[in-house]
VOTOR-439062 format. One record per residue (C-alpha): y negated, x, z. Coordinates in steps of 0.5 Angstrom, whole numbers, plus 500, padded with zeros to 3 digits. Last residue first. Layout:
# residues N
YXZ ...
# end
This chain:
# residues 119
145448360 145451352 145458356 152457358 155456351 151462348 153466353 161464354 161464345 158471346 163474350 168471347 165474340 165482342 172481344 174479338 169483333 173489338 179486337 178486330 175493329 182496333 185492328 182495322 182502324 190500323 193505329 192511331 196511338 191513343 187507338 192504340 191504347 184503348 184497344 189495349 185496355 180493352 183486350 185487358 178488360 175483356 180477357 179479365 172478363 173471360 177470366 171471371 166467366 170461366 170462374 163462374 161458369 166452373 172449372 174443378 180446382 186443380 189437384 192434379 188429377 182430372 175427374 177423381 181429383 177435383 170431384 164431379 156433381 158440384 153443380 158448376 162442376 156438372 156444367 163445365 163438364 157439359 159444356 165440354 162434351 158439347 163441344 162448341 165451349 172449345 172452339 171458343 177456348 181455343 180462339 181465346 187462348 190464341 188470342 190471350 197467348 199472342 198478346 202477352 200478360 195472359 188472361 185468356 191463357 189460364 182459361 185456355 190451359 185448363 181447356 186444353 188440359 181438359 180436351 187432353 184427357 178425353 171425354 
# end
């Protein structure tokens, strides 16, 4: 697997939960794009069961990423995403907006389930 689909990965899993909007969302559709290879999947798989080693497999010191701590920021992604939503609608804003978060925050939660339950 390439260098690079790790730093992706890393930097989507940072980004879902993210402070601004825009890096949450574009971090959420690299990070679904990315838990449908399934190199990916499996690498996530073989941390989970301790099978590969921080350094040795992608440098930097950087703790290897797990289901478990995958799943950790999908969550905080959820709640963030929700309490947005929960203010525009507080707001009135676009239905179609509030519609979108809501189909994008129900498509994270599937994507992570999906993913996990192919291991």
């Amino acid at each position: 697997m390439a260098r690079m689909d790790l730093s992706e990965l890393f930097a989507a899993h940072r980004g879902i939960i993210s402070e601004k909007i825009t890096e949450r969302k574009k971090s959420a559709t690299v990070l679904r794009e990315l838990l449908e290879s399934a190199p990916i999947v499996d690498y996530i798989t073989a941390s989970t069961r301790g099978v590969q080693t921080t350094k040795s497999k992608h440098g930097g010191g950087q703790s290897p990423l797990t289901w478990s701590s995958l799943f950790r920021n999908v969550v905080g992604y959820i709640l963030k995403e929700g309490d947005a939503v929960a203010k525009m609608e507080e707001k009135s804003r676009s239905s179609s907006t509030i519609t979108t978060r809501k189909k994008d925050m129900s498509d994270m939660l599937r994507s992570i389930y999906q993913s996990c339950q192919q291991t």
